[in-house]
C-alpha positions as CSV (number, residue, x, y, z in Angstrom):
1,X,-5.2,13.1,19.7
2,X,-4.6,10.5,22.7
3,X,-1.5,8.4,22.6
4,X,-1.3,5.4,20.3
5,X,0.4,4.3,16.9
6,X,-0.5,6.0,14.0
7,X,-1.6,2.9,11.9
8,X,-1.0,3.0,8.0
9,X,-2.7,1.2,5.4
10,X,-0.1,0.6,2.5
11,X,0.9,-0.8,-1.0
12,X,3.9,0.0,-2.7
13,X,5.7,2.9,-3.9
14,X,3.1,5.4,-3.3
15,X,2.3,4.9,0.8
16,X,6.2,4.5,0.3
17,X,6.9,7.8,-0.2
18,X,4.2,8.7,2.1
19,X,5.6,7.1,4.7
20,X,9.2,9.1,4.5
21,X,7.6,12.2,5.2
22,X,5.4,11.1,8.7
23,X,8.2,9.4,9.8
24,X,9.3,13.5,10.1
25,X,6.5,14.5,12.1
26,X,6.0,10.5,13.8
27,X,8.5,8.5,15.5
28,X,9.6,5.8,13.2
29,X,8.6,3.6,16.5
30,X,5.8,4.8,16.6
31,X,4.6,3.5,13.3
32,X,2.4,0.0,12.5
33,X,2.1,-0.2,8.8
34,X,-0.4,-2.9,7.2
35,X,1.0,-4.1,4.1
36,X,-1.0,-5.5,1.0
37,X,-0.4,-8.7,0.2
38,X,-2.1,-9.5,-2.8
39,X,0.2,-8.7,-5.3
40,X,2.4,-11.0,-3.5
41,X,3.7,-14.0,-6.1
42,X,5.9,-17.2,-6.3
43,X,8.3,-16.5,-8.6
44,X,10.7,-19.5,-10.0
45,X,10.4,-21.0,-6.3
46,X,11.0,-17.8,-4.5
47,X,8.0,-16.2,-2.5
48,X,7.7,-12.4,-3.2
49,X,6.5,-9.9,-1.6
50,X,6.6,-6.3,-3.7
51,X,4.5,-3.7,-1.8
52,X,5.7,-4.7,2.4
53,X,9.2,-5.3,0.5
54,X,9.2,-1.2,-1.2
55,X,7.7,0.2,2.4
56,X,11.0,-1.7,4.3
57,X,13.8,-0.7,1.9
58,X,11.9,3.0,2.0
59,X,11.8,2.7,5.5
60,X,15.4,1.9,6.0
61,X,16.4,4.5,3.4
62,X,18.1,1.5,1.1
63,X,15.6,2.2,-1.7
64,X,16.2,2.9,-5.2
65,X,14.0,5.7,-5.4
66,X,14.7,6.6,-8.5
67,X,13.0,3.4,-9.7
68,X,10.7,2.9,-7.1
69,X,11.5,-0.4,-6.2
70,X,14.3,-3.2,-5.2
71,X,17.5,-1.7,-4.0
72,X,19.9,1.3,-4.5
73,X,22.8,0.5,-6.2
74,X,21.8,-3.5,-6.6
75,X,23.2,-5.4,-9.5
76,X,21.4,-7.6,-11.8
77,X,23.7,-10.9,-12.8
78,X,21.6,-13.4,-11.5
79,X,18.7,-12.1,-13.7
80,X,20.9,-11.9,-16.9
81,X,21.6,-15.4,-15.9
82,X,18.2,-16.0,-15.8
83,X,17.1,-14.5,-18.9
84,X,19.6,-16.9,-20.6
85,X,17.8,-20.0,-19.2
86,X,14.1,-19.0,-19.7
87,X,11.2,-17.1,-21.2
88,X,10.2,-16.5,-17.6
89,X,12.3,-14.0,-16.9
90,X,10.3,-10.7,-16.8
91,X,10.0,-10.1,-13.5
92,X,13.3,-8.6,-12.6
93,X,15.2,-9.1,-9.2
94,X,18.2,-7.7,-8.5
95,X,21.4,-9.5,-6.8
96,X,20.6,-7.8,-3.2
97,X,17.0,-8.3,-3.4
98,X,16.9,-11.8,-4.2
99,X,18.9,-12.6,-0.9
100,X,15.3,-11.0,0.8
101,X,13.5,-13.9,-1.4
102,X,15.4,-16.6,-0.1
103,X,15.9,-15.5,3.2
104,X,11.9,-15.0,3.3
105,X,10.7,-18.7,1.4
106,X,13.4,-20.4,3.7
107,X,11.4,-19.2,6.5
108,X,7.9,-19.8,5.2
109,X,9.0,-23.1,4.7
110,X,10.2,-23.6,8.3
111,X,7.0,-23.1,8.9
112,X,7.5,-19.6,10.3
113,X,4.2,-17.0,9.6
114,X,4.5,-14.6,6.6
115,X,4.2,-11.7,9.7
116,X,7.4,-12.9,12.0
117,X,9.7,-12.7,8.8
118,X,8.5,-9.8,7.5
119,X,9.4,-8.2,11.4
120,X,12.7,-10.1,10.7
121,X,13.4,-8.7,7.8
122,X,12.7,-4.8,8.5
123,X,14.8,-6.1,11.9
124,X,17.6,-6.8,9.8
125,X,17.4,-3.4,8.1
126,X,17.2,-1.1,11.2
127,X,13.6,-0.1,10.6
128,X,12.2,0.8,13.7
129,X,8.5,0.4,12.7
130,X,6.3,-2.3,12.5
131,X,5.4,-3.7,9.5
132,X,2.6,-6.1,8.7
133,X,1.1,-8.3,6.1
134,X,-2.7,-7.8,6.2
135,X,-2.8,-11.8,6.6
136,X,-0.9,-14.5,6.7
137,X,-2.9,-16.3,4.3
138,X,-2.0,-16.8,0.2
139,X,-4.5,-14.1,-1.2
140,X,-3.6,-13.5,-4.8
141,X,-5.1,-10.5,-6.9
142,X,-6.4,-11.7,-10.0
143,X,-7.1,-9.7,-13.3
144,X,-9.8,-10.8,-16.0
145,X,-8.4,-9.2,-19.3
146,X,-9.7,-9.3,-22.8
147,X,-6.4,-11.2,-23.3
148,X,-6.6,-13.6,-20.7
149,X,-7.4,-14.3,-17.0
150,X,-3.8,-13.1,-15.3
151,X,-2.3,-12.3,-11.9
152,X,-1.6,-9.1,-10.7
153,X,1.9,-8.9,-11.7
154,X,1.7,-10.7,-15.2
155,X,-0.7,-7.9,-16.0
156,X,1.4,-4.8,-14.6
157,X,4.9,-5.9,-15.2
158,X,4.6,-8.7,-18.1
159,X,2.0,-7.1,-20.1
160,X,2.7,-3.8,-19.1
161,X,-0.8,-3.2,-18.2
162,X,-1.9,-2.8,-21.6
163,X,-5.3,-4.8,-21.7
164,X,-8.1,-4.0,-21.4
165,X,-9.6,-4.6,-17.4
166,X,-12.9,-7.0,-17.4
167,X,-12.6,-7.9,-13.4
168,X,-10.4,-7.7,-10.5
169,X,-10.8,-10.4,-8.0
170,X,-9.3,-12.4,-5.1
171,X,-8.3,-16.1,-4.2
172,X,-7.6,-17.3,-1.3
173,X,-9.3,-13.9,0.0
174,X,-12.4,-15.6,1.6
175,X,-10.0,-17.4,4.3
176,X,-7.9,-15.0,5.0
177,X,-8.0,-13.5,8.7
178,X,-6.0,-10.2,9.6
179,X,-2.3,-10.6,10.7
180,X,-2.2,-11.0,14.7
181,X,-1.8,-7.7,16.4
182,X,-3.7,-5.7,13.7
183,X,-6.1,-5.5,15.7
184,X,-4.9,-4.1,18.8
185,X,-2.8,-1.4,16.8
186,X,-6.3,-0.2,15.0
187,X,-8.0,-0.5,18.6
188,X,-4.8,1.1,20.4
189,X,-4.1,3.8,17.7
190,X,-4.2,7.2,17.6
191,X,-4.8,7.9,13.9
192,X,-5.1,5.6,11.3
193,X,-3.7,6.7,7.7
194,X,-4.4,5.5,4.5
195,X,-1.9,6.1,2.1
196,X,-2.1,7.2,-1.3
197,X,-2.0,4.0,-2.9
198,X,-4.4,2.0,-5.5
199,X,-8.0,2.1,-4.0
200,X,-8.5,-0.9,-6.2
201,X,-5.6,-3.4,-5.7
202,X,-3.4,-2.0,-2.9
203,X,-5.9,-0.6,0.1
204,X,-8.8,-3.0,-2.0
205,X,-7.6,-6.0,-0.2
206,X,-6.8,-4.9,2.7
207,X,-10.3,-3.9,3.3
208,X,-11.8,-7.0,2.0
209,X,-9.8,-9.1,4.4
210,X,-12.8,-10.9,6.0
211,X,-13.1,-8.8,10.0
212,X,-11.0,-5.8,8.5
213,X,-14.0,-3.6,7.9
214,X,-15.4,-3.8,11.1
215,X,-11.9,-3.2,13.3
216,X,-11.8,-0.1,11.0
217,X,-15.2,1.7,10.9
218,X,-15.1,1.2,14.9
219,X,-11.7,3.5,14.1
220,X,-13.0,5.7,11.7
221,X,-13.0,9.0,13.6
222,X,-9.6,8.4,13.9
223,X,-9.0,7.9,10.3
224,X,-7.6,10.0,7.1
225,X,-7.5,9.1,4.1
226,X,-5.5,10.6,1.6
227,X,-5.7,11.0,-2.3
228,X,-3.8,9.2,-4.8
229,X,-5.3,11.4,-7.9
230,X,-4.5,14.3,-9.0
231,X,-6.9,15.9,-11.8
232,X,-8.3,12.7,-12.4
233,X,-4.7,11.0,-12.9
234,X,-2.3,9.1,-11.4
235,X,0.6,9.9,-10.5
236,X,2.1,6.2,-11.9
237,X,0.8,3.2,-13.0
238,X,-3.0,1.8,-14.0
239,X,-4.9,3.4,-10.9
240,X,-7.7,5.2,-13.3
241,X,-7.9,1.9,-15.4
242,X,-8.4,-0.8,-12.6
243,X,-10.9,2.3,-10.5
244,X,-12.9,2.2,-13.7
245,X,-12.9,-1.6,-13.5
246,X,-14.7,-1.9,-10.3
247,X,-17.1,1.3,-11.1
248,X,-15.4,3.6,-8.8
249,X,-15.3,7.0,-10.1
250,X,-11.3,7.9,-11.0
251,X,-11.2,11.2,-9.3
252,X,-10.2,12.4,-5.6
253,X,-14.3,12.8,-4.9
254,X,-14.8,9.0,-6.2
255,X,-12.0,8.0,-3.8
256,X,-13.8,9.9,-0.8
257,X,-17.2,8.2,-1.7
258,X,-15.3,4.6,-1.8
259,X,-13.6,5.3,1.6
260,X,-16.4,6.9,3.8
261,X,-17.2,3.9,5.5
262,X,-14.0,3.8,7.0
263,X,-12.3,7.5,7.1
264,X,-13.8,11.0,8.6
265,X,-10.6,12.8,6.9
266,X,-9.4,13.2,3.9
267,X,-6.6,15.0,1.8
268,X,-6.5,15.8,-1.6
269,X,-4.8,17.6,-4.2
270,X,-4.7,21.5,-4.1
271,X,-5.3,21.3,-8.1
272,X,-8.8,19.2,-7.1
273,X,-9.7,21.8,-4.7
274,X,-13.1,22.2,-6.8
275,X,-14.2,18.9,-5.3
276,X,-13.8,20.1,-1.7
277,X,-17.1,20.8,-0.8
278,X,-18.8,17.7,-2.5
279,X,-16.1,15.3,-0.3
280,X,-17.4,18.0,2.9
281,X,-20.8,17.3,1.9
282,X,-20.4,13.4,2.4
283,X,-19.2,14.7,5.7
284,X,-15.4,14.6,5.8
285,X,-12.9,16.4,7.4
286,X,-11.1,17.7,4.4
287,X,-7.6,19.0,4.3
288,X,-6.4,20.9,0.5
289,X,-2.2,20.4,0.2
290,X,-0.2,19.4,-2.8
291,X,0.2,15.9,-3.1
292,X,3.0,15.0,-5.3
293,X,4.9,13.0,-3.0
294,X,8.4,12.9,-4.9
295,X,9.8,15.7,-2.3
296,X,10.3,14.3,1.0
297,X,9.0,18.3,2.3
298,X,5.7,17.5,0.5
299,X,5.2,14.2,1.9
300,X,5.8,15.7,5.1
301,X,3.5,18.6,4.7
302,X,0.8,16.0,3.5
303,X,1.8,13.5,6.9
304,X,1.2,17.2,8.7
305,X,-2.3,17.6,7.0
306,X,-3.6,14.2,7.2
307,X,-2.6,14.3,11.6
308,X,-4.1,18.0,12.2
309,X,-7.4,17.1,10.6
310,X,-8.0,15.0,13.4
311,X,-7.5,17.7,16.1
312,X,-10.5,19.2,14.2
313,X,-13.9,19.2,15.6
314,X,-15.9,16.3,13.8
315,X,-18.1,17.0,11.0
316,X,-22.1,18.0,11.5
């Protein structure tokens, strides 16, 4: 491998915890992570910004990892003020973490782009990698439901991601250009990761970003993917459902056949070491480790994995 960053494509909680084991083998300066952006949400006049919000506080080891999201130790009075005032009230913020909402819709509203404050913000925390939104454009993951036609977030956290998925789609998705300087990181870089996060609505968007695809098939020699199934399942949250939603086969083989545009590596569960020579066969690089990423010595192992694969000879 030449030197470069090591580019990440990322959502939440799982390229999270991903991303605390390569910053063991990688220098955290080394690092350029591309956030999703479509779950991002205006929230009672705040803007919010879940998934680049999870990889900071992970990255500056302020996390409540226990959770998987908003801050350790936070307290919640504002939201029990809140809840007294309105229905609206089940998206929950805690004290801490709303000071990152108003510090970030200040800024937007100064007219400052989505990708400076995010740098602010992981400034501000002592992260030392680079963090940004696939695009500084609004796009907004929408969900078609047998109940009703909902955003992202009403779906997963207000309805709990109980009905059933028609349709996933994007606004604002068809305007949308990458974030400046993704492109010289993917041109610059010496591997390019994608995390184990939700093919479907946390990589999903980032790919669709209109020019995304083709700065990342020109890097896809350089590029490892890695699993986020394990036998079929997920290790939190509706990834199976919303995989099914878009005809993407839920298993670590349906995730290499989505991503072999774009990646010539990939890593998957030791327990889904049957599918092995299928994901070969579509002519990957493949790499067998366990992947359950809640032990920061198996993310690293998995970080490990991913980087040797491309030190391999290419596949015939």
């Amino acid at each position: 491998m030449t030197a470069g960053p090591v580019v990440v494509l990322a959502g939440g909680v799982g390229a999270a915890r991903f991303l605390r084991g390569l910053v063991q083998v990688v220098p955290a300066d080394d690092l350029v992570v591309i956030g999703n952006t479509g779950d991002d949400m205006w929230w009672h006049g705040l803007y919010i910004a879940p998934d680049l919000d999870t990889v900071t506080y992970w990255l500056a080891g302020v996390a409540d990892e226990s959770r998987g999201w908003g801050l350790q130790g936070d307290t919640f009075t504002a939201q029990t003020a809140l809840t007294g005032l309105t229905a609206e009230s089940w998206f929950q913020l805690g004290d801490r973490d709303l000071a990152t909402h108003l510090y970030r819709t200040g800024r937007l509203s100064a007219g400052v782009p989505l990708h400076r404050v995010t740098a602010e913000l992981a400034e501000r925390l002592g992260v030392r990698s680079r963090i940004l939104p696939m695009s500084d454009e609004p796009v907004e993951t929408r969900i078609k439901t047998d109940a009703a036609d909902l955003h992202f977030q009403e779906y997963f956290v207000r309805e709990r991601w109980r009905p059933a998925v028609r349709e996933i789609y994007w606004t604002g998705i068809e305007v949308a250009r990458p974030t400046p300087g993704i492109a010289e990181a993917v041109a610059a870089a010496s591997a390019v990761l994608i995390a184990p996060s939700n093919p479907a609505i946390s990589i999903g968007p980032i790919l669709r970003i209109p020019g995304m695809l083709e700065l990342l098939t020109s890097a896809r020699d350089r590029t490892v993917a890695i699993s986020p199934l394990i036998q079929g399942r997920a290790v939190k949250g509706p990834t199976v459902e919303l995989m099914r939603a878009q005809g993407i086969r839920p298993d670590a083989l349906g995730v290499a056949q989505l991503y072999r545009e774009v990646a010539a590596g990939f890593v998957l569960d030791a327990a889904d070491g049957g599918l092995a020579p299928a994901i070969a066969e579509l002519g990957y690089r493949v790499a067998v480790r366990p992947t359950m990423l809640d032990d920061i010595g198996a993310a690293r192992e998995v970080a490990v994995a991913a980087l040797d694969i491309l030190r391999r000879p290419a596949a015939a």
